[in-house]
Phi, psi and omega in degrees: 000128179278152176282137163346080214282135194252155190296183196282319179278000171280355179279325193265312205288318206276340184274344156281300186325300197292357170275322188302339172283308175304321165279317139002282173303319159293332098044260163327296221292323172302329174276331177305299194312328192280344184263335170298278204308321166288350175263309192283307176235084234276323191281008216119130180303195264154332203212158179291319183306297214268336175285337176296303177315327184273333162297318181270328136021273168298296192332310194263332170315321164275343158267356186258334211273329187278333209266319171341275182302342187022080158180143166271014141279010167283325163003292207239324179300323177302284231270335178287306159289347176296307173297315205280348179268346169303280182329293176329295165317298215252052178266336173299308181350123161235141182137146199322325187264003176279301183301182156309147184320157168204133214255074224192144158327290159324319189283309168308331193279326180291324206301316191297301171311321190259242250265318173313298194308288171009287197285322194316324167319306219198295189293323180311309186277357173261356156300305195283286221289324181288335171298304190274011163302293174329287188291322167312319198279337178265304204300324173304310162224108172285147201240153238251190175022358172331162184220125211271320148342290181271348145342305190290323184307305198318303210257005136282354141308295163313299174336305196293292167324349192243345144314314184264003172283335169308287188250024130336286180329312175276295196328319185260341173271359165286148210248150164309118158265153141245144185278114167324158184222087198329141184037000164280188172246139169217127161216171358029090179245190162225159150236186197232120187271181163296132162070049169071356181316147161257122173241141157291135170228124153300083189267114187238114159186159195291298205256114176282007202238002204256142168330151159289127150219124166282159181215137194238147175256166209281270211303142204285121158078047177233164164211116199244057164293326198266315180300325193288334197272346183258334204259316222237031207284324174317321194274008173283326213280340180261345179207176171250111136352059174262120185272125169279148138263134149284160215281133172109332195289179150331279175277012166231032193273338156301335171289010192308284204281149023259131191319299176340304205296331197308105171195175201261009166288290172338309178287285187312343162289331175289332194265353175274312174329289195319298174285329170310303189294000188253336175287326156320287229276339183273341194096018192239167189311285212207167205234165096335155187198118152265119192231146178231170184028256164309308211291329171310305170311344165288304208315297207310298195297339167325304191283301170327266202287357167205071174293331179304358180263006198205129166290316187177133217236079170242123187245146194238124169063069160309103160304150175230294208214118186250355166277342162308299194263349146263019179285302177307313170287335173315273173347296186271342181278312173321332181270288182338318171310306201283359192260331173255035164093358182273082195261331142319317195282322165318318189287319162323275165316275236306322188289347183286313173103170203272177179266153027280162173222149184301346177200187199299309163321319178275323190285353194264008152302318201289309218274350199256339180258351202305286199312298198289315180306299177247075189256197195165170180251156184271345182325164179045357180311134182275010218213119166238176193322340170269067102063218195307329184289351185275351189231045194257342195265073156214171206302286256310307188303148120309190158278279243271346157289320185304252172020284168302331171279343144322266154303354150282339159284334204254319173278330161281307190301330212279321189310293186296271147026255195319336183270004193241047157270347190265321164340132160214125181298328168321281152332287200274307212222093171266315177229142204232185177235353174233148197310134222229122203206093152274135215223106149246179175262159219239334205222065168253154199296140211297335188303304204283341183272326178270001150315304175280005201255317194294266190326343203263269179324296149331340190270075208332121162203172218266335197198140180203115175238176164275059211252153181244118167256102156312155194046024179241152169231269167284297164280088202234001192262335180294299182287350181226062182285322170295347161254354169284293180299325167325284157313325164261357157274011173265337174303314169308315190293323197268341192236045174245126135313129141025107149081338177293000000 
């Protein structure tokens, strides 16, 4: 007996419903994965681990979204919901690689770090996996009139995009290294910051038995792994070496969130943390603390609220009052301009009016000319003028940290930076409890050597000195690294105890 025949319009409803499920399901699955992703890694994966996962991931998340969807318009739909379920999530998020686009040097340089990185991470592959999701699925039921030109086109393109999701893969999936230290410590940790943060530390020393000295870098969201492992290799043979990333850096870059949290009683809850468990872990009394730049205002209130944790405190291109001392470089980059001729730039400041300013953006006229406004010569220099971008080529970085030490700078400064404008060293850290070591460059910006030159008199400490290194500047422990390790190894000699 023949079956029943279903009427015409049950024929037309049930042959539209299966596309419409289908794309519902091509759909779906890329804003769900983009609704993970805003959650799980909202800036970017972090880790060599989590950028493999996010590649292969897409990959297959874009191939069920093409095969679904049978059409190669899952292409460009997948990685467009994918984004827009990103964005979404992570819309509280503040910083330069987060925020909106800004048509600027900086703004470019975030777009590219933060959402560039991104995309290679997670939209790339999700382009590729959805072209061959799409072509399994027309091959699977072929269709009349194809055209074989673009056909040809078609699957030498997917080729090509899926070489470079290839060697994406590998480039992040090669992993950091430190080159061992016959009967010393080379290590790549992690430690446990305040409120449970994991920050990277870089443990470096000839002698495991040799004092702790911690080194905190300058700027929120910074990392000098690459300056410390090329300029300052001379300070393993005297001590054991914990290079900190700060929240946000390369091997701390997951601790970045939530931005809100970012503030400097937090980084000083990171660096106490930090030196208790490593002074735990070596067996000793108390740790040495190095601080350069920003990094110095942790450092003071650190040794200030918890000194029985420090041997000693030496800070380099020392912050004092940092709404002080950029009114003062404002001031002198502004004459410099008008003195070579820079009459854009003039127009520039002057419309900005001096600082503070609320982000990242207003401050990068002051911050893109610093190096040429107070330049000086370099001969003989171990460091020349791109300062951290010259010390990125070393194993310790993956790539994707390299990156990161970037853009966690750009995104920690725009965070932090307005909130540490009220500080003043003057004021707050009056008295230290422990021997005090300042360390400038004689051609560091003239504002900031009379700020510390003002606090360095007032300041109580059991011992203090002063040091001026020629022909250095801000960065003088990188550009003079032989009188900097000088200095700390007398330092060491003068402030050991007993049996140290």
């Amino acid at each position: 007996m023949a079956k029943p025949s279903l009427p015409r319009p049950a024929l037309l409803s049930r042959a539209r419903s299966t596309p419409s499920v289908r794309w519902i399901a091509a759909g779906v699955a890329p804003l769900g994965w983009g609704l993970l992703v805003g959650w799980w890694t909202p800036r970017g994966p972090g880790t060599s681990a989590e950028a493999l996962t996010s590649i292969l991931v897409s990959l297959a998340v874009g191939g069920l979204a093409g095969w679904a969807g049978r059409s190669r318009g899952a292409m460009f739909a997948a990685p467009v919901l994918f984004a827009l379920a990103v964005e979404l999530v992570r819309w509280p998020l503040r910083g330069p690689t987060v925020d909106a686009p800004h048509l600027s040097g900086f703004g470019v340089g975030a777009l590219l770090l933060g959402r560039g990185v991104h995309g290679l991470l997670s939209l790339l592959p999700l382009l590729v996996g959805a072209a061959y999701g799409a072509g399994l699925a027309r091959r699977a039921a072929p269709t009349a009139g194809r055209r074989p030109v673009w056909t040809w086109l078609g699957r030498a393109g997917a080729g090509l995009l899926t070489a470079v999701v290839a060697l994406v893969t590998v480039a992040v999936a090669l992993p950091a290294a430190t080159a061992a230290v016959p009967g010393g410590i080379a290590e790549l940790t992690t430690v446990r910051g305040g409120g449970d943060r994991e920050l990277g530390v870089l443990l470096r020393g000839a002698d495991r038995q040799a004092p702790v000295l911690i080194f905190l870098p300058g700027g929120p969201g910074s990392s000098e792994v690459g300056a410390v492992r090329r300029h300052l290799a001379g300070l393993e043979r005297q001590f054991v070496v914990a290079t900190v990333d700060r929240r946000g850096a390369a091997r701390s870059w997951a601790a970045f969130a939530p931005s809100s949290s970012l503030t400097l009683d937090s980084e000083v809850a990171d660096l106490l943390a930090v030196a208790d468990r490593l002074r735990q872990r070596f067996g000793r009394p108390d740790v040495y603390l190095v601080a350069h730049s920003g990094g110095t205002l942790v450092a003071a209130v650190a040794v200030q609220r918890r000194p029985e944790l420090f041997r000693a405190y030496v800070g380099v291109g020392q912050a004092v009052d940092l709404r002080e001392a950029d009114r003062s470089q404002y001031t002198d980059t502004v004459a410099w301009a008008g003195r070579t001729g820079r009459a854009d730039l003039v127009r520039q400041l002057t419309g900005l009016g001096p600082p503070p300013y609320p982000d990242m953006y207003h401050y990068e006229p002051l911050l893109a000319n610093e190096a040429a406004a107070f330049d000086f010569d370099r001969t003989g220099n171990h460091e020349g003028r791109g300062g951290t971008g010259e010390n990125l080529g070393v194993a310790e970085y993956t790539l994707l940290e390299k990156a990161h030490v970037l853009g966690g700078g750009l995104d920690g400064w725009d965070v932090l930076y307005p909130k540490v404008q009220q500080v003043d060293l003057r004021v707050r850290v009056r008295q230290l409890a422990v021997p005090v070591y300042l360390v400038d460059g004689a051609h560091e910006v003239p504002g900031r050597l009379t700020l510390t030159s003002q606090w360095y008199a007032q300041l109580d400490a059991p011992h203090k000195e002063h040091l001026v290194l020629d022909a250095a500047g801000h960065r003088s422990l990188y550009q003079r690294p032989g009188p900097f390790v000088d200095l700390l190894t007398r330092v060491r000699a003068e402030t050991a105890g007993p049996g140290r």
